[in-house]
C-alpha positions in Angstrom: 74.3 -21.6 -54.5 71.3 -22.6 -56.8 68.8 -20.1 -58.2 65.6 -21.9 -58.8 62.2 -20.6 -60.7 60.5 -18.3 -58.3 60.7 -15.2 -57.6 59.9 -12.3 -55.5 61.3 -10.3 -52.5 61.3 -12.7 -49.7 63.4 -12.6 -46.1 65.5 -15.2 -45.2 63.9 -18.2 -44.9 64.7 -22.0 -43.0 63.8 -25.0 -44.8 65.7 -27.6 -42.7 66.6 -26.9 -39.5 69.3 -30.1 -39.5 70.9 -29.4 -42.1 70.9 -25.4 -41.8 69.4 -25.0 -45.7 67.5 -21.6 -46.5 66.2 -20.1 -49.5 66.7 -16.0 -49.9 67.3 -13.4 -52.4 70.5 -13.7 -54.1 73.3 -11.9 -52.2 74.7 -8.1 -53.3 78.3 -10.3 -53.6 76.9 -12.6 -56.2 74.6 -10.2 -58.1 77.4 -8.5 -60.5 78.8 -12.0 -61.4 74.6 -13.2 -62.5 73.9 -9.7 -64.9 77.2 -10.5 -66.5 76.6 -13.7 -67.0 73.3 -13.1 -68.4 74.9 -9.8 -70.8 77.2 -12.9 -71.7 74.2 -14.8 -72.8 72.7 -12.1 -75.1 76.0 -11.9 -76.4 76.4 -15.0 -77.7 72.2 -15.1 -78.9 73.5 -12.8 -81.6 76.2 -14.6 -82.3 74.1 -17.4 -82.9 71.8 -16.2 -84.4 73.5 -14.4 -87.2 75.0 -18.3 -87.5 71.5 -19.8 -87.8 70.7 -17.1 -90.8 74.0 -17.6 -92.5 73.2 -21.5 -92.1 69.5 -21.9 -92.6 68.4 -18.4 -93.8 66.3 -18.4 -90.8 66.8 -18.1 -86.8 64.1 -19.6 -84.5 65.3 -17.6 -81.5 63.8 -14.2 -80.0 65.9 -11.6 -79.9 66.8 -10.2 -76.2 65.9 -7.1 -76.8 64.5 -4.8 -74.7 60.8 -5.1 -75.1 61.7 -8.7 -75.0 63.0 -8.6 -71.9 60.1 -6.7 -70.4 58.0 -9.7 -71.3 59.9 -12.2 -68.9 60.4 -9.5 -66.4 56.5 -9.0 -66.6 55.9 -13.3 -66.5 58.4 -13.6 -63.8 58.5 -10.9 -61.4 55.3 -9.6 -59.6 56.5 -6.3 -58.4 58.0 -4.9 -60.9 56.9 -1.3 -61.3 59.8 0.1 -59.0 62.3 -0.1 -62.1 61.9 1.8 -65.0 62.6 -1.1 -67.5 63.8 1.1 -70.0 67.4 -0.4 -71.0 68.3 -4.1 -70.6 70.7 -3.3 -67.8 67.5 -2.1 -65.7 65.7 -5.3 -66.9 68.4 -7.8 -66.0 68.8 -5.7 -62.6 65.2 -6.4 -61.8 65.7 -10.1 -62.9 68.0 -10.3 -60.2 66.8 -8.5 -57.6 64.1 -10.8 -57.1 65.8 -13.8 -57.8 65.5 -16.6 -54.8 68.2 -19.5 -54.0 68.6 -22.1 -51.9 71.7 -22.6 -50.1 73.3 -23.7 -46.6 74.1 -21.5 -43.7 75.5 -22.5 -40.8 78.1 -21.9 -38.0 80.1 -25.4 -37.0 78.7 -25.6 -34.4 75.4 -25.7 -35.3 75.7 -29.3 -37.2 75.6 -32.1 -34.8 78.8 -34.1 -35.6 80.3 -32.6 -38.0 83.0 -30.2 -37.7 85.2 -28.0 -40.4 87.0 -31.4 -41.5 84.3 -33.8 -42.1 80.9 -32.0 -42.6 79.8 -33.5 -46.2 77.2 -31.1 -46.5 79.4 -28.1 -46.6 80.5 -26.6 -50.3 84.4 -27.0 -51.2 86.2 -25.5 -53.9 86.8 -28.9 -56.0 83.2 -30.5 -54.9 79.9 -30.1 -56.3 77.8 -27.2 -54.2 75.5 -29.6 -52.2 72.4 -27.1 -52.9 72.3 -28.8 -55.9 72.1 -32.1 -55.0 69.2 -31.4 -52.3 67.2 -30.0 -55.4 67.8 -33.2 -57.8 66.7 -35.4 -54.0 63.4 -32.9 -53.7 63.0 -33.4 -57.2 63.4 -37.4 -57.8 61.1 -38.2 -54.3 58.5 -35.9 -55.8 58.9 -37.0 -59.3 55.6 -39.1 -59.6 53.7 -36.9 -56.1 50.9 -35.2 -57.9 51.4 -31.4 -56.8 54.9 -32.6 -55.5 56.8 -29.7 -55.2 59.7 -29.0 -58.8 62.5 -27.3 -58.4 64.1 -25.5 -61.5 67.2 -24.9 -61.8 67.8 -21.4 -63.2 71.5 -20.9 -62.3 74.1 -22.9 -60.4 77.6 -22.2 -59.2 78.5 -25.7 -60.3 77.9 -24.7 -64.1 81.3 -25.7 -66.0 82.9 -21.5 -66.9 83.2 -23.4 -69.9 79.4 -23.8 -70.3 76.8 -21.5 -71.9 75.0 -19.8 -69.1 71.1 -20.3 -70.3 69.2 -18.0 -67.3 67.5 -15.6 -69.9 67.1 -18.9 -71.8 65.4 -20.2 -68.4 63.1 -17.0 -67.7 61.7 -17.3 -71.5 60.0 -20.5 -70.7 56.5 -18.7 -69.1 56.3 -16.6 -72.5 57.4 -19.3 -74.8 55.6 -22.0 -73.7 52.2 -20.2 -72.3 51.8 -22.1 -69.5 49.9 -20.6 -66.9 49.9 -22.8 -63.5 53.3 -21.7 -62.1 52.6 -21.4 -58.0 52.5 -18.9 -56.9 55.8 -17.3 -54.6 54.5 -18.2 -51.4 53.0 -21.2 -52.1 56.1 -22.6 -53.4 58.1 -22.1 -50.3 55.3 -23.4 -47.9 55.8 -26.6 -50.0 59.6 -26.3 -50.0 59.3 -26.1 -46.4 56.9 -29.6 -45.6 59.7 -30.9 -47.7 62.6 -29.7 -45.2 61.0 -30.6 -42.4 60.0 -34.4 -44.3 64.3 -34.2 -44.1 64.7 -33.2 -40.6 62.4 -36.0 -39.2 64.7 -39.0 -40.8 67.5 -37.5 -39.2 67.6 -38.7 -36.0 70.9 -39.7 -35.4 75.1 -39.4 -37.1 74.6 -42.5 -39.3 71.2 -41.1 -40.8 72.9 -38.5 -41.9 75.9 -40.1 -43.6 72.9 -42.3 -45.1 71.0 -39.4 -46.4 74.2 -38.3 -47.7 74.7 -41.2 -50.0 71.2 -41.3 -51.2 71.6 -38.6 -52.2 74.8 -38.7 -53.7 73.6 -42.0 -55.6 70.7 -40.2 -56.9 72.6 -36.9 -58.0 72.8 -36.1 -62.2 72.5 -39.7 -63.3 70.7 -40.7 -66.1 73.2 -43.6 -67.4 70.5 -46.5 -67.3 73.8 -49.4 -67.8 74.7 -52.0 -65.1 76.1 -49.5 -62.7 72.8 -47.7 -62.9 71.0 -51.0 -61.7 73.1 -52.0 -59.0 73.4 -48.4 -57.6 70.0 -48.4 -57.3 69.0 -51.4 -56.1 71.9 -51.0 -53.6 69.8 -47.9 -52.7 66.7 -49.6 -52.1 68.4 -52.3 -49.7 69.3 -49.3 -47.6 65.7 -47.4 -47.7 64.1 -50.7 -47.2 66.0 -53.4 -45.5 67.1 -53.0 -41.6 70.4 -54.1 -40.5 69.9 -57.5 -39.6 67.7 -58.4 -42.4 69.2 -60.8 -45.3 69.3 -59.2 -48.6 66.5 -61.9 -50.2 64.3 -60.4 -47.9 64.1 -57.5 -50.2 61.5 -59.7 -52.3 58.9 -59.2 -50.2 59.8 -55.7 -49.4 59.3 -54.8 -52.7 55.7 -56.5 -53.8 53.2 -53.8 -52.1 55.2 -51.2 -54.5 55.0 -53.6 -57.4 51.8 -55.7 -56.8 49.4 -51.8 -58.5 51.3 -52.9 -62.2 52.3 -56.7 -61.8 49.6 -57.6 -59.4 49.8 -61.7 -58.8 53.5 -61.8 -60.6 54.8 -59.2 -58.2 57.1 -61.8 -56.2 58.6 -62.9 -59.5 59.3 -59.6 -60.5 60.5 -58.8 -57.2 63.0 -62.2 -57.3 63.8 -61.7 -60.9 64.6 -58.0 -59.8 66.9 -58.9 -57.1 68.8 -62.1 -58.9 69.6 -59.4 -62.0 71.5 -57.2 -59.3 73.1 -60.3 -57.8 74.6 -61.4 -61.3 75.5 -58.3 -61.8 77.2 -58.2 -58.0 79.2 -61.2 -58.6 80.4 -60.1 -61.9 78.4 -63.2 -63.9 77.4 -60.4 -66.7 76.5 -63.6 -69.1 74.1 -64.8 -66.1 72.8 -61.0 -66.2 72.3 -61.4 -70.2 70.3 -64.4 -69.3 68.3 -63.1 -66.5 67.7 -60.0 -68.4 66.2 -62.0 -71.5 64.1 -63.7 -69.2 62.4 -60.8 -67.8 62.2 -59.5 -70.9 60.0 -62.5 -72.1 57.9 -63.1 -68.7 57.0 -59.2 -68.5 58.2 -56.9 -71.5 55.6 -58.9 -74.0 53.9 -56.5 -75.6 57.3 -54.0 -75.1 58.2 -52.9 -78.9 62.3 -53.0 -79.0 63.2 -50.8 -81.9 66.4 -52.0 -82.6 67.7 -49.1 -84.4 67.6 -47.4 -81.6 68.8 -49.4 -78.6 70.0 -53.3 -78.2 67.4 -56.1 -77.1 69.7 -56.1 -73.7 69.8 -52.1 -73.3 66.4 -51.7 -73.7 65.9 -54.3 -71.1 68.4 -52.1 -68.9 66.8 -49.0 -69.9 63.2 -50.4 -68.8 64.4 -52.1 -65.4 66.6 -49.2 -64.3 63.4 -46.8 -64.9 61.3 -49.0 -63.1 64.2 -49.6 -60.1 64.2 -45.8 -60.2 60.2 -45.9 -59.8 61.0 -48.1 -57.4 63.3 -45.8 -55.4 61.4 -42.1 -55.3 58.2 -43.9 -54.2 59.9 -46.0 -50.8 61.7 -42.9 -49.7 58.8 -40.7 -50.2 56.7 -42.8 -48.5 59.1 -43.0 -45.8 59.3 -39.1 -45.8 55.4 -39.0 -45.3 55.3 -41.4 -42.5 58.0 -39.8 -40.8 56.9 -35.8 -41.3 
């Protein structure tokens, strides 16, 4: 399950019918494990707080008290005059009563080819809750989309027990950083739904979803830009792109319309350079990558300022190239989304 930043008392509502993923209110079974969590969090506030001032002589943080936690009930939550707000146990309880996830929700028979053994959208006990990983897709696709819909994450059950819970830390943000064009409740879902039904029309068949599930797989919580970066994603880009017969250096020409708006009349070197980098890397030549790398770096990083304190010549090559592969990426699968909507 993944709580995400909007709220409000909603029913139960489809977002992919393929895939069976809703968004609701957060369940009666999960609500005592959330407040605790969050009591948890103000716990350890004043534990490091009282740190800061011993440290620093100064703290930084608000306090959770409880005309604190009126103010991100009041920013947050729309209806919020049925609680008396007038302890923090009635605050966090109106937190999460309006609190919305997204999650799956299915019978097995529902999901076309997939039963109990082999369904790899369905949450196990030693994998990552796949909620999450739809978010990080929606998110990366609409990274660049301006009013693309944002997901963010407020709680997950894939959090590490070992971890911090930051929800109160999360439902600050609107006070502490005044910003005032949050959508509003029902605009945010009609958006999350175009984007579940943008899902439902690629899947048209078993293999398409095994291939969304390794897109998305690939693009889940990584933001290591090294040589496995690179080839992962180029890798991904063969599959958005390329069709099953096609070679793989037909990828070059694939790639120029997305390129030709920054590189213009150099696209197709770009595009070549692009593709002989992942090759190198592919064939394990990494002192042919080192070479191809500096020569992209002096073709098309010229005016590039590598602050060598900070990074290597050849990872801040990586660093650019795997942000641009990753431009790359969220715009060919969006546009494929659109097309196919």
């Amino acid at each position: 399950m993944v709580i995400i930043d909007v709220y409000g008392k909603i029913t139960k509502i489809k977002l992919s019918d393929k895939l069976k993923l809703y968004i609701s209110n957060v369940s009666d079974d999960w609500k005592e494990s959330i407040i605790e969590d969050m009591l948890q969090e103000i716990r350890q506030q004043k534990v490091d707080m009282a740190d800061n001032l011993k440290r620093y002589g100064k703290t930084f943080q608000t306090e959770y008290s409880i005309s604190y936690l009126k103010e991100i009930v009041h920013a947050n939550v729309e209806d919020y005059t049925k609680y008396n707000l007038d302890s923090i146990e009635s605050c966090l309880q109106c937190l999460v009563d309006n609190m919305i996830c997204l999650f799956f929700d299915y019978e097995y028979q529902d999901m076309p080819f997939f039963d109990w053994t082999s369904n790899c959208f369905d949450g196990r006990f030693c994998e990552e809750d796949y909620a999450e990983k739809v978010m990080y897709f929606s998110n990366f696709v609409n990274h660049d989309i301006q009013n693309g819909i944002h997901m963010n994450c407020i709680y997950t059950s894939n959090m590490n027990p070992k971890e911090h819970t930051r929800i109160l830390s999360n439902l600050s943000f609107r006070i502490d950083s005044n910003f005032k064009g949050c959508r509003t409740t029902d605009d945010y879902i009609t958006e999350l739904k175009k984007m579940g039904n943008r899902i439902d029309s690629i899947l048209k068949s078993e293999n398409d979803y095994y291939k969304l599930d390794y897109i998305m797989n690939g693009i889940y919580s990584d933001n290591s830009y090294n040589q496995n970066h690179y080839l992962k994603t180029f890798t991904l880009l063969e599959l958005v792109l390329l069709k099953p017969n096609q070679n793989t250096n037909e990828i070059d020409k694939l790639l120029i319309p997305y390129l030709d708006k920054k590189y213009g009349e150099v696209s197709s070197e770009v595009a070549k350079l692009l593709r002989q980098m992942r090759n190198k890397i592919g064939h394990g030549d990494f002192k042919g990558f080192n070479e191809k790398a500096e020569k992209f770096a002096q073709k098309f990083m010229k005016h590039f300022h590598f602050d060598y304190t900070e990074y290597s010549r050849l990872n801040w090559v990586l660093l650019h190239t795997c942000c641009l592969l990753d431009d790359l990426l969220r715009i060919t699968i969006f546009q494929q989304l659109k097309v196919t909507k």
